[in-house]
gemmi code that builds the backbone of each chain (N, CA, C; Angstrom):
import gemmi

chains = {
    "A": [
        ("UNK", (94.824, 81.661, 143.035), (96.237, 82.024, 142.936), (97.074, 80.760, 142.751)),
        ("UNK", (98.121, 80.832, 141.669), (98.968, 79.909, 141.664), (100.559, 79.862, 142.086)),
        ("UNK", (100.959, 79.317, 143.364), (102.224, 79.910, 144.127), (103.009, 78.816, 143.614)),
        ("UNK", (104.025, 79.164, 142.871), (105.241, 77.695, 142.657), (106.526, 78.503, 142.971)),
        ("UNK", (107.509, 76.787, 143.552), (109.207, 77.881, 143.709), (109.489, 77.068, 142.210)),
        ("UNK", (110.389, 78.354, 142.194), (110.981, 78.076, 140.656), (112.146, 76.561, 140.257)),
        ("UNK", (112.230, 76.208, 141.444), (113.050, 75.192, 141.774), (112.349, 73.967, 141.558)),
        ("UNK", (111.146, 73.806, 141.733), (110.451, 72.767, 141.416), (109.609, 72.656, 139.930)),
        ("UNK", (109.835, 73.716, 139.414), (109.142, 73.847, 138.330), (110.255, 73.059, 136.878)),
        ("UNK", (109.396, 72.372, 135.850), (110.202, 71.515, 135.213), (110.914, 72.293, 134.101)),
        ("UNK", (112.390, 71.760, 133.989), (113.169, 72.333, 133.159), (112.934, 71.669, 131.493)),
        ("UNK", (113.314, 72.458, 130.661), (113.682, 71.730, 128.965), (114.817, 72.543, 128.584)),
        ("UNK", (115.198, 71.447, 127.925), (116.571, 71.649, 126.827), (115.441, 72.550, 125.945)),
        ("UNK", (116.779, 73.905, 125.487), (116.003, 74.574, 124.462), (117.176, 73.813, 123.047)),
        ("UNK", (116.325, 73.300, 122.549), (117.195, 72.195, 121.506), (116.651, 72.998, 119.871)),
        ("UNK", (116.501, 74.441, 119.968), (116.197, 75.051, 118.608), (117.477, 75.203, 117.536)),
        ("UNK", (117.439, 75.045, 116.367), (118.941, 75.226, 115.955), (119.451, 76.737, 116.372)),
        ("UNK", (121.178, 76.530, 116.720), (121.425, 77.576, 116.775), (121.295, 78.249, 117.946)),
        ("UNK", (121.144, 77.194, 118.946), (120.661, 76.938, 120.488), (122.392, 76.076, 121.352)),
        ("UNK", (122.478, 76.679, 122.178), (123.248, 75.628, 122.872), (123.568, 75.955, 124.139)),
        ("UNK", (123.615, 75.124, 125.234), (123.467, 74.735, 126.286), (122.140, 75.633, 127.547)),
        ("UNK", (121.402, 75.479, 127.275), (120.362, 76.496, 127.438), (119.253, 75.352, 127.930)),
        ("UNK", (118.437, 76.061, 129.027), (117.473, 75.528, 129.865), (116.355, 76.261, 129.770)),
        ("UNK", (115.463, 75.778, 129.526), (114.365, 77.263, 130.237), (112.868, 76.341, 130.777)),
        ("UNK", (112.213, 77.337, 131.854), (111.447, 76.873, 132.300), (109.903, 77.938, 131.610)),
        ("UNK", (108.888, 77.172, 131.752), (107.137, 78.076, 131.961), (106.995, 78.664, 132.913)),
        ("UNK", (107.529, 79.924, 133.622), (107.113, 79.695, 135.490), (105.765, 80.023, 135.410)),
        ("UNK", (104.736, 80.950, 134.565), (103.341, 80.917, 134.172), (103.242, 81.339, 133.116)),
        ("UNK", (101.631, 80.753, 132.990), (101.034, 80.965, 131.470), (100.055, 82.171, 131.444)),
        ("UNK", (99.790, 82.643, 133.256), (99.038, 83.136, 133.647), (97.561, 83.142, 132.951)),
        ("UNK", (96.685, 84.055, 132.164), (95.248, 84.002, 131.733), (95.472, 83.714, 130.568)),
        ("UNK", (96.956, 83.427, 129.824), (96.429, 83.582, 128.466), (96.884, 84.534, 127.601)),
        ("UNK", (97.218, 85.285, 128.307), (97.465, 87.055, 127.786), (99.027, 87.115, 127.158)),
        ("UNK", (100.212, 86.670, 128.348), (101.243, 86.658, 128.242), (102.143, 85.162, 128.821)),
        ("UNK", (103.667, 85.059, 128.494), (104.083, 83.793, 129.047), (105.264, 84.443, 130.251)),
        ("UNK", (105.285, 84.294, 130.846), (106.597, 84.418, 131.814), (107.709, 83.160, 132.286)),
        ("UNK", (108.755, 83.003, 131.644), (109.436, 82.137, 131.033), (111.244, 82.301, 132.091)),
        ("UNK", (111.688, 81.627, 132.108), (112.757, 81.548, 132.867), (113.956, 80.879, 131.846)),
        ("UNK", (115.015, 81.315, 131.817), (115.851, 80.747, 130.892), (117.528, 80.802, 131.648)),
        ("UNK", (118.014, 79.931, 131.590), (119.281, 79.192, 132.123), (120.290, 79.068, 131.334)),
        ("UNK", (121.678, 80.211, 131.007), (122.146, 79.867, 129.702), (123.513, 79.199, 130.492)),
        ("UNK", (123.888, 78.334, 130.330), (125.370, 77.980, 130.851), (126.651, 78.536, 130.279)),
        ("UNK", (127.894, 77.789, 130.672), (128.788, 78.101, 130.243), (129.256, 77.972, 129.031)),
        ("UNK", (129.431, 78.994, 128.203), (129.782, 79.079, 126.848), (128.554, 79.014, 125.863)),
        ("UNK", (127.020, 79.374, 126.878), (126.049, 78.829, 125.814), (125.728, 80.023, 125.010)),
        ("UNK", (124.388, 79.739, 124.444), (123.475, 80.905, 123.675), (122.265, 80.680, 123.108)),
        ("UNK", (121.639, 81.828, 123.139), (120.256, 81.125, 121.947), (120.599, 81.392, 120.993)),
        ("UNK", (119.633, 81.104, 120.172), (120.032, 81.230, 118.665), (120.384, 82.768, 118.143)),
        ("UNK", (120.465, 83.279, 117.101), (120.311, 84.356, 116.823), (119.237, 83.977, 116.022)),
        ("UNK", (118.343, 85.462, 116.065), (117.228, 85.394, 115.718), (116.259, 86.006, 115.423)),
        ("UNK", (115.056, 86.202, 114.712), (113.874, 87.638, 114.772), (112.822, 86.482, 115.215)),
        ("UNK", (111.703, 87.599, 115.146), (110.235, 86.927, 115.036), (109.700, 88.085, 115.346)),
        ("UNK", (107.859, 88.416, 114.989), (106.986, 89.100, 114.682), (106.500, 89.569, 116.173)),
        ("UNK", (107.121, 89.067, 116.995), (106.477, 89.203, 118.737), (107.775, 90.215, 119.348)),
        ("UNK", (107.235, 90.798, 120.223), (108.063, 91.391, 121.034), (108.598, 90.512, 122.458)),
        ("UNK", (109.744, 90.876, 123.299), (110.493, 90.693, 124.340), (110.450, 91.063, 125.389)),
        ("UNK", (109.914, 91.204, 126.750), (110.325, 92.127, 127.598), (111.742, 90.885, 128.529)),
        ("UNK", (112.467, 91.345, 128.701), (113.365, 90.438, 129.868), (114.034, 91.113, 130.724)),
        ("UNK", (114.241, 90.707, 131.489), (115.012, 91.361, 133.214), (116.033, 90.071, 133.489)),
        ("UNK", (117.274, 90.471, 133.700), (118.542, 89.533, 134.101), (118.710, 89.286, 135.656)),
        ("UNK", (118.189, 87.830, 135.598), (118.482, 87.684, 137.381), (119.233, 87.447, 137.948)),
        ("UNK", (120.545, 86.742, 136.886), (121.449, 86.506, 138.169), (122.883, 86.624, 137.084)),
        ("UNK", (124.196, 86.590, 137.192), (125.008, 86.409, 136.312), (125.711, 87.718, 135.302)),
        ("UNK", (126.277, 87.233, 134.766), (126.723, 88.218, 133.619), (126.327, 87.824, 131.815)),
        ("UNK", (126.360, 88.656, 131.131), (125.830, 87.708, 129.677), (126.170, 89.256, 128.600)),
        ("UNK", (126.283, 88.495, 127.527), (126.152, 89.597, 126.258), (124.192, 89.406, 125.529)),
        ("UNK", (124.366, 90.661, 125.078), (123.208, 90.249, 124.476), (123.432, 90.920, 122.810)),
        ("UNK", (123.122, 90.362, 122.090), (123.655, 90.751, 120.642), (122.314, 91.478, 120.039)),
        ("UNK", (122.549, 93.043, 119.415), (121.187, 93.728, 119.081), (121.858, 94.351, 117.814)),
        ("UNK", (121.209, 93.426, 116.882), (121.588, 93.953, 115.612), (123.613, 93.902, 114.986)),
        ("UNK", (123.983, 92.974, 115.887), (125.229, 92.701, 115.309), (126.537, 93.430, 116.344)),
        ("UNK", (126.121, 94.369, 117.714), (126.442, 94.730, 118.301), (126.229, 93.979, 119.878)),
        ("UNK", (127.557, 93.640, 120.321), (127.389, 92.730, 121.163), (127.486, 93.525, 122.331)),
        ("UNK", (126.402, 93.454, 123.446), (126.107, 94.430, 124.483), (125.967, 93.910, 126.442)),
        ("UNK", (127.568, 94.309, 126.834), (127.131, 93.770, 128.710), (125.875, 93.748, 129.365)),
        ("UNK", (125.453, 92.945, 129.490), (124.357, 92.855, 130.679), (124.452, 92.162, 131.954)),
        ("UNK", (123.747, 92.468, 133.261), (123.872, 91.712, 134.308), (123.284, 91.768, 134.964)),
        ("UNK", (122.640, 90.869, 136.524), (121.819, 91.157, 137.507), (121.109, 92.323, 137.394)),
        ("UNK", (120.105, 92.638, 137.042), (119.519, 93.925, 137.371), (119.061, 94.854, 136.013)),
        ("UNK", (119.599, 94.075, 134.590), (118.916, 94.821, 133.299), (117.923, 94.477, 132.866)),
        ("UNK", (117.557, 95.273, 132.036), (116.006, 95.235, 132.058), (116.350, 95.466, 129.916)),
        ("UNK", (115.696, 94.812, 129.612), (116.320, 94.915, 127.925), (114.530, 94.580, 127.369)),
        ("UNK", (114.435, 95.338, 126.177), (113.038, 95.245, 125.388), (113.496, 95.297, 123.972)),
        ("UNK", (112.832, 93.999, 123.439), (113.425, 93.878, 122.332), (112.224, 93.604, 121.459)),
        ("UNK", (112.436, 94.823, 120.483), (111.473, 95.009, 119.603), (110.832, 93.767, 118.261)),
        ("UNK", (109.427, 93.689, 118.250), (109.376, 92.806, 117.190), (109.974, 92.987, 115.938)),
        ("UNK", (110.167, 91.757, 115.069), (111.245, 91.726, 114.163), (112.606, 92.403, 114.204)),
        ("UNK", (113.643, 92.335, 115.599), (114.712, 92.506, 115.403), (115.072, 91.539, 115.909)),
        ("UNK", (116.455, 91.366, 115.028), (117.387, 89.876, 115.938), (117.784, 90.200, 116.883)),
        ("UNK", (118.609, 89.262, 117.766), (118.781, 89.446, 118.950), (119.417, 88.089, 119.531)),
        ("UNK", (120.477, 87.856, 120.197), (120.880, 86.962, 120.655), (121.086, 87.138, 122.133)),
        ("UNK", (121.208, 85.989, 123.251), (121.928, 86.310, 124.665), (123.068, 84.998, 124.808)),
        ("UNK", (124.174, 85.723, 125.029), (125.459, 84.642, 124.756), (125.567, 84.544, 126.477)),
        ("UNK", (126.379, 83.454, 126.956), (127.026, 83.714, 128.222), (129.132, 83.471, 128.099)),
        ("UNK", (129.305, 84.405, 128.159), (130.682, 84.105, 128.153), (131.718, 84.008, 129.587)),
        ("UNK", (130.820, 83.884, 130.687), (131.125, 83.874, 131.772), (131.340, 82.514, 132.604)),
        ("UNK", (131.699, 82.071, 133.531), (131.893, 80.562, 134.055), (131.055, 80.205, 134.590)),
        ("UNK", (129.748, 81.376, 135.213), (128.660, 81.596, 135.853), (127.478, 80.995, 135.033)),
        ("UNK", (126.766, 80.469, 135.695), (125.322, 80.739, 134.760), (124.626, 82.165, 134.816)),
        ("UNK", (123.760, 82.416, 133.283), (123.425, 83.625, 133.219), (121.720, 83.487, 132.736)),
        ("UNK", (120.991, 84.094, 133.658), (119.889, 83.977, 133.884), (118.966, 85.241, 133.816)),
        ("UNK", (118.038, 84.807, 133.278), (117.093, 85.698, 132.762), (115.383, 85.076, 133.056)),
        ("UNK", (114.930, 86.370, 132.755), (113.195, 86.181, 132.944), (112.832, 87.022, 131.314)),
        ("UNK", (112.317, 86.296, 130.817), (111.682, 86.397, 129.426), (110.125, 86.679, 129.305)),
        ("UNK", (109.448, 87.479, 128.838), (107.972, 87.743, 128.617), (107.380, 87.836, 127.236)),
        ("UNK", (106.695, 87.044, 126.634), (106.152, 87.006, 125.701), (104.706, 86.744, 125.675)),
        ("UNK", (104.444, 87.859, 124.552), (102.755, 87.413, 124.149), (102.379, 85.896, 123.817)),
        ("UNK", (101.258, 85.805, 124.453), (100.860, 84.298, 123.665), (100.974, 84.039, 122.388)),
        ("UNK", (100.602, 85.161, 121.769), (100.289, 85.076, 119.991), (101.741, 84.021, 119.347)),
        ("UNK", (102.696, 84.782, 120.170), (104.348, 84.119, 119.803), (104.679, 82.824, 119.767)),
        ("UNK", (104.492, 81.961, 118.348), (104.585, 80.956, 118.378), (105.695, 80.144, 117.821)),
        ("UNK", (106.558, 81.338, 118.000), (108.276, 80.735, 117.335), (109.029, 80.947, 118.756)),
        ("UNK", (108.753, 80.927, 119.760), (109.807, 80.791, 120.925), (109.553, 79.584, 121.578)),
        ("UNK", (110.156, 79.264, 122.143), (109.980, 77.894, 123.400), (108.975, 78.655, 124.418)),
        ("UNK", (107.609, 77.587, 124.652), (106.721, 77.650, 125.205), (105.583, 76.329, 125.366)),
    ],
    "B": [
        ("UNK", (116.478, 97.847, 120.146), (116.490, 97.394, 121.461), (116.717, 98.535, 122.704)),
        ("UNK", (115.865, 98.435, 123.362), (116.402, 99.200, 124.882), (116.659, 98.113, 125.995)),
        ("UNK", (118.077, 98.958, 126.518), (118.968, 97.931, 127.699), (118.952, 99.175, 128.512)),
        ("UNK", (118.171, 98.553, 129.782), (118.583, 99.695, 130.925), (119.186, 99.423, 132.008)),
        ("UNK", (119.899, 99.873, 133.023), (120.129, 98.948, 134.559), (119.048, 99.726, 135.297)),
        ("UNK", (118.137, 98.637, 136.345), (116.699, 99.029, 137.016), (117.683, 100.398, 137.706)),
        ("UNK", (118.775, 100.337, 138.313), (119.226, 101.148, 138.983), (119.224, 103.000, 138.830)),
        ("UNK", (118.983, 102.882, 137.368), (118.682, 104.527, 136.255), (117.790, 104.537, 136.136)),
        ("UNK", (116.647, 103.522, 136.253), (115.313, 103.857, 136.349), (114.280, 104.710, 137.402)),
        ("UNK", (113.356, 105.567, 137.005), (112.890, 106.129, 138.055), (111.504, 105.187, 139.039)),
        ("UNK", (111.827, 105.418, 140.244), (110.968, 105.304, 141.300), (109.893, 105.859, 141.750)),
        ("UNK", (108.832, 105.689, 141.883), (107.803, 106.167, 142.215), (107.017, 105.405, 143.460)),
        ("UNK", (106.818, 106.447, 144.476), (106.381, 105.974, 145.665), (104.489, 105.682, 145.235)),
        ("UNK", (104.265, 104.176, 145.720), (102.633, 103.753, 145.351), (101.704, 104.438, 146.485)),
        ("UNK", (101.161, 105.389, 146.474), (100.652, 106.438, 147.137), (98.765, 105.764, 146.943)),
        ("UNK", (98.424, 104.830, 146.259), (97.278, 104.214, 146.509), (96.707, 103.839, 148.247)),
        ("UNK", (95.542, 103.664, 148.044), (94.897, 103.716, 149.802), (95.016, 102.451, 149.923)),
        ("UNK", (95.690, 101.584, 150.970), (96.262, 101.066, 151.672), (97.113, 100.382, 151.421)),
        ("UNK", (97.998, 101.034, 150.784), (99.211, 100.702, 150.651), (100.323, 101.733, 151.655)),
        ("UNK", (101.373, 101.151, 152.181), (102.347, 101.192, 152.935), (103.898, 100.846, 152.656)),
        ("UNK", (104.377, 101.995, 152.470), (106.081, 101.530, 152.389), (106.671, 101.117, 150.785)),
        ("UNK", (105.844, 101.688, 149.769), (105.891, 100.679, 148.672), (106.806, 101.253, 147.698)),
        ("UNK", (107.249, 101.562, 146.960), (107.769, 102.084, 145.783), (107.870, 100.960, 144.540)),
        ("UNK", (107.857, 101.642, 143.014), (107.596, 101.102, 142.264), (108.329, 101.685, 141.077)),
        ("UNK", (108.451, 100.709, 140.168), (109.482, 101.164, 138.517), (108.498, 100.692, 137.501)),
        ("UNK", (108.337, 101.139, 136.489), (108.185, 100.528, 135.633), (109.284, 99.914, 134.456)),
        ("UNK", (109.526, 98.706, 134.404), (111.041, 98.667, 133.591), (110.577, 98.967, 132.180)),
        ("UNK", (110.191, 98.275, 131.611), (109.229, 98.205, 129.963), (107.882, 98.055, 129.833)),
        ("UNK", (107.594, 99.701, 128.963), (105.814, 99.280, 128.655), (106.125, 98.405, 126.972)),
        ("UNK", (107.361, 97.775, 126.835), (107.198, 96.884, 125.805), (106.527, 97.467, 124.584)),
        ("UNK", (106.004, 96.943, 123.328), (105.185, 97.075, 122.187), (103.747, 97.389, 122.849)),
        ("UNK", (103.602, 97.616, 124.263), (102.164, 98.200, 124.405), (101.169, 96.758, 124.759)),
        ("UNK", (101.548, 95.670, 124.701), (100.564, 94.620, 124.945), (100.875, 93.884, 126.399)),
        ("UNK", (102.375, 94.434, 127.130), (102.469, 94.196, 128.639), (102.951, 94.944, 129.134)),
        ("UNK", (102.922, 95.356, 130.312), (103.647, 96.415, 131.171), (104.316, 95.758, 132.486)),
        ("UNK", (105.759, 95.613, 132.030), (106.929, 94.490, 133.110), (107.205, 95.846, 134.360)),
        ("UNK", (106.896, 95.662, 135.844), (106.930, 96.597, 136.585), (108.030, 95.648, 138.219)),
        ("UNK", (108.658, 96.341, 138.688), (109.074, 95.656, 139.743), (108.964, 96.761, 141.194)),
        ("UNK", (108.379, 96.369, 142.449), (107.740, 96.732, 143.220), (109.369, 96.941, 144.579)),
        ("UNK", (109.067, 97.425, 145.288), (110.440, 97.395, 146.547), (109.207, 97.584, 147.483)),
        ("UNK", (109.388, 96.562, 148.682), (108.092, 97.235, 149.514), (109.121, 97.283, 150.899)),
        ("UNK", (109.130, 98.376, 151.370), (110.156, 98.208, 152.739), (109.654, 97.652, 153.623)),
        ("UNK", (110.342, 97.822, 154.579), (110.388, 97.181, 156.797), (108.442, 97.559, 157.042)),
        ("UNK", (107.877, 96.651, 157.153), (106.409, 96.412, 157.446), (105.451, 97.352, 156.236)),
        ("UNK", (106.038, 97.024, 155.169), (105.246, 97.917, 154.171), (103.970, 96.552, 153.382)),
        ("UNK", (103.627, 96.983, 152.508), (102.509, 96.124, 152.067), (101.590, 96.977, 150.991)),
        ("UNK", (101.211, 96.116, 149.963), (100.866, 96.774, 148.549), (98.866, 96.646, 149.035)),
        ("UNK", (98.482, 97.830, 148.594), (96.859, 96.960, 148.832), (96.210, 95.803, 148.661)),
        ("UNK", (95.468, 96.016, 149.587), (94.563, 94.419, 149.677), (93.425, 94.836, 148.615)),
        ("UNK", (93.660, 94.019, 147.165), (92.572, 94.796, 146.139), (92.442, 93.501, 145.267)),
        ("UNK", (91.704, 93.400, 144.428), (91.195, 92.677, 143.126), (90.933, 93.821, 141.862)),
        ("UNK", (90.787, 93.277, 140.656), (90.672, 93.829, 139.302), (90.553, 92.720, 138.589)),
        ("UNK", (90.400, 93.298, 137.205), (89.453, 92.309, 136.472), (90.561, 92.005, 135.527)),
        ("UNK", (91.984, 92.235, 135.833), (93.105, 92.149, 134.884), (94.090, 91.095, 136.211)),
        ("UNK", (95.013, 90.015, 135.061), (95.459, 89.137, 135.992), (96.998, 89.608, 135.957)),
        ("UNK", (97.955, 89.178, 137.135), (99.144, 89.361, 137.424), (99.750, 88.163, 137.726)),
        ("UNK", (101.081, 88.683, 136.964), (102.193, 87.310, 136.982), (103.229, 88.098, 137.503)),
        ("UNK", (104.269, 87.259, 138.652), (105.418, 87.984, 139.443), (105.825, 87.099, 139.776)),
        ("UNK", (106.911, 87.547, 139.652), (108.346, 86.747, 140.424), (109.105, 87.689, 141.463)),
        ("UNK", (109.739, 86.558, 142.733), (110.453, 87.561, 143.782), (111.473, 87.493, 143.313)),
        ("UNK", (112.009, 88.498, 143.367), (113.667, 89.277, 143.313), (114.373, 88.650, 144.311)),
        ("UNK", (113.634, 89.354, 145.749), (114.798, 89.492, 146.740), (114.162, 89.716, 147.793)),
        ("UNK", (114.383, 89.170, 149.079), (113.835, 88.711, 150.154), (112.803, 87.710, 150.519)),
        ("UNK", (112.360, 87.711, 151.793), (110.803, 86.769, 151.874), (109.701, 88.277, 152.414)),
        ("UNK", (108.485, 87.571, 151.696), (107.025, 88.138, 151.896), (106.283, 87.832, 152.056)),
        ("UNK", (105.012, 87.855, 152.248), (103.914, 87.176, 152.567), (103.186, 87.888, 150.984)),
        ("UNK", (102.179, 86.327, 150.510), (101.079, 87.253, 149.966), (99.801, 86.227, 150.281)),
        ("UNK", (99.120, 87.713, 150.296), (98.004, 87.145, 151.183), (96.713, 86.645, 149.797)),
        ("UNK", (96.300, 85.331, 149.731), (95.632, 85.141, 149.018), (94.274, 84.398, 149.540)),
        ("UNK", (92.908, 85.264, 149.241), (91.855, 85.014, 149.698), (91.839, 84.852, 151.495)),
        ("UNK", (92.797, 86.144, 151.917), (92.647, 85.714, 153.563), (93.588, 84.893, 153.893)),
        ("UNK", (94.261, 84.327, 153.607), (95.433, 83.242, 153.576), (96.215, 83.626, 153.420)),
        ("UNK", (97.592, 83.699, 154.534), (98.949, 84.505, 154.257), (99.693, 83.404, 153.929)),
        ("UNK", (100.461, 83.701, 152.799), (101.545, 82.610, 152.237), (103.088, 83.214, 152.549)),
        ("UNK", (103.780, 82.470, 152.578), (105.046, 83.214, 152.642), (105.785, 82.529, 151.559)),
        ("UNK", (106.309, 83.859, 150.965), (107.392, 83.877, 149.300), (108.755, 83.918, 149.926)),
        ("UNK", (109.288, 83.602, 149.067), (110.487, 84.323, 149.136), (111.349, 84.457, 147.303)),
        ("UNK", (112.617, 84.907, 147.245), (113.284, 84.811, 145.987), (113.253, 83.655, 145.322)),
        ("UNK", (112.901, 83.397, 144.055), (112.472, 82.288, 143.251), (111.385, 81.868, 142.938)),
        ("UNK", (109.805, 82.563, 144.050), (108.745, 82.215, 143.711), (108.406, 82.927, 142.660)),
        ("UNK", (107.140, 82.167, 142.179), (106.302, 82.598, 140.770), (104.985, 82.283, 141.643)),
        ("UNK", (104.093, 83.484, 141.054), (103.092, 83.789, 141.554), (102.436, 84.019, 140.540)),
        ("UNK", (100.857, 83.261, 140.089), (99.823, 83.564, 139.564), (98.395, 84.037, 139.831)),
        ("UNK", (98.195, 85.329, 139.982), (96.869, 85.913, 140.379), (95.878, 86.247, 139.432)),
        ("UNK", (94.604, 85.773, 139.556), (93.888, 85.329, 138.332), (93.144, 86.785, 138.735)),
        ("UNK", (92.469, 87.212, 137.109), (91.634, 88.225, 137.407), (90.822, 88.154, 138.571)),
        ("UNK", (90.058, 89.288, 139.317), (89.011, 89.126, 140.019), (89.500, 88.439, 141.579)),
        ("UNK", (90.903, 88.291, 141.306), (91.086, 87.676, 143.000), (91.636, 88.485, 144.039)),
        ("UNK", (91.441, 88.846, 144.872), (91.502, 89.890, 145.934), (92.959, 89.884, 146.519)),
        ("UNK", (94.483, 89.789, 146.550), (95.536, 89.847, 147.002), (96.484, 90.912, 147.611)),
        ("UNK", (97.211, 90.685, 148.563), (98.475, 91.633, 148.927), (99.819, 91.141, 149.050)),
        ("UNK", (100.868, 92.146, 148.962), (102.051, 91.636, 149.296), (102.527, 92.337, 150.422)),
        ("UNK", (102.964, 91.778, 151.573), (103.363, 92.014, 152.971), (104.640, 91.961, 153.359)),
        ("UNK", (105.227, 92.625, 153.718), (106.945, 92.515, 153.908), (106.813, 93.009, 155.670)),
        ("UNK", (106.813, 91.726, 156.523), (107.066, 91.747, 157.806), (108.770, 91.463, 158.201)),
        ("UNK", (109.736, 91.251, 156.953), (111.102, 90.974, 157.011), (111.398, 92.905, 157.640)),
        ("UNK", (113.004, 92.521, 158.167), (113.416, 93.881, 157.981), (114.157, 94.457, 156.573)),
        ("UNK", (114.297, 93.415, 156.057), (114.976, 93.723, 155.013), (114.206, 93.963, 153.340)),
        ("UNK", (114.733, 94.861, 152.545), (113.387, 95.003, 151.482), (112.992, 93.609, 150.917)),
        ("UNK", (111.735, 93.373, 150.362), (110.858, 92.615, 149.568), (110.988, 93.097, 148.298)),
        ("UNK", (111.547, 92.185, 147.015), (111.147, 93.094, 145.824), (110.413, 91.839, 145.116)),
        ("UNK", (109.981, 92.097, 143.440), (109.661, 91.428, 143.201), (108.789, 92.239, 142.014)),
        ("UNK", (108.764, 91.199, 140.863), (108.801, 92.215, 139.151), (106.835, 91.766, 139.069)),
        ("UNK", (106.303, 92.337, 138.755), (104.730, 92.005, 138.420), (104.377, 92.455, 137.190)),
        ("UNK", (103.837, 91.369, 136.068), (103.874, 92.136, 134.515), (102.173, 91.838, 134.663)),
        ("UNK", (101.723, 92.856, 134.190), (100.331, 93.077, 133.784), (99.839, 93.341, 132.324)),
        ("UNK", (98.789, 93.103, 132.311), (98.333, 93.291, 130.569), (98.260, 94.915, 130.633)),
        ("UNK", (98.365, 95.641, 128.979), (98.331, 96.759, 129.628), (96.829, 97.409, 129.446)),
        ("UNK", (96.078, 96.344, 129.001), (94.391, 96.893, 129.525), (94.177, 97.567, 131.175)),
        ("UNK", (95.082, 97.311, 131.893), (94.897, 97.170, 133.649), (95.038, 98.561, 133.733)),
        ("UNK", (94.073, 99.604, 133.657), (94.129, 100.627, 134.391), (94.198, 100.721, 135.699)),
        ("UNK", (93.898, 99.968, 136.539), (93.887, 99.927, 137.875), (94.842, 99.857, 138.861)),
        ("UNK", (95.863, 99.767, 138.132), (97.000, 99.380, 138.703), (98.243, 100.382, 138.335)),
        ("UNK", (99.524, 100.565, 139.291), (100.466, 101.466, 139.068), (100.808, 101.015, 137.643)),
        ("UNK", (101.092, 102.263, 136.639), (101.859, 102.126, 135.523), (102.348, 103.104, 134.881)),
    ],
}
model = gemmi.Model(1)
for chain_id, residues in chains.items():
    chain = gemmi.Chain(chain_id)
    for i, (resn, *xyz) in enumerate(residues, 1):
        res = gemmi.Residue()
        res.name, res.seqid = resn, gemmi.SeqId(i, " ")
        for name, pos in zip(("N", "CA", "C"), xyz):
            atom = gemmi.Atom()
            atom.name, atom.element = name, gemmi.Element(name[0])
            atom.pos, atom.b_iso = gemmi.Position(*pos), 0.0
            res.add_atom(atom)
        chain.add_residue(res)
    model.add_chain(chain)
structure = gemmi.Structure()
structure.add_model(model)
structure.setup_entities()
């Protein structure tokens, strides 16, 4: 078993274009199978907008945030649970003063996300 | 895209043998290659003491817990990341009074497990 606090685990700039002010961590890689990923958007940030061939699962841990699905910009907060299908775009903005935080899940295969 | 709040999601009490106090969601069975699930275990509840040949990745939500790995009680709390490798025998223990939660994504080969 591998026990880490998320607090000690190392942060990166997600520096993709079309990226801005955004953190995210590995919290595991577990077997191989899937990534479980932690992401930190600050004030005024976002990821890029974007597709890719992999699917999404994410759950919002702390904060408030938009998430953009197909050009429609959509509230989320503490407690959503959002699945975002392969090849659709998709953005998560934070327009709040808060940081807005999320848990991200991706297949390994996915080799266009930060990992 | 699907956006849900866990709160509209349905609950299901984990009625497996020795388990205690547990209830369970499934948030997203995703594109079918993970199944993102988050657990509530109440006042002295606890998920079975079991192994499978499929591995689990989780993060705590909310409160402190114990998980017991190989006989060894650890204590979690909100922010840990937890990696349980196939084949390793674990539980989660909530001796707090207050609930234990905490999201566990599995491959979705894992018949063995709530889904």
């Amino acid at each position: 078993m591998e026990i880490k606090k998320q607090n000690e685990i190392e942060e990166k700039v997600v520096d993709m274009e079309g990226a801005k002010n955004v953190r995210m961590q590995i919290l595991t890689k577990g077997a191989g199978n899937f990534i479980m990923r932690r992401f930190i958007v600050g004030k005024d940030g976002y990821t890029p907008l974007h597709k890719h061939e992999w699917e999404h699962e994410a759950f919002i841990l702390k904060g408030k945030g938009i998430v953009v699905d197909e050009g429609k910009e959509i509230e989320v907060e503490q407690g959503t649970v959002i699945y975002v299908e392969p090849n659709k775009e998709h953005q998560f903005i934070n327009k709040s003063e808060e940081p807005f935080e999320f848990i991200c899940v991706i297949p390994s295969q996915d080799k266009s996300c930060p990992r």
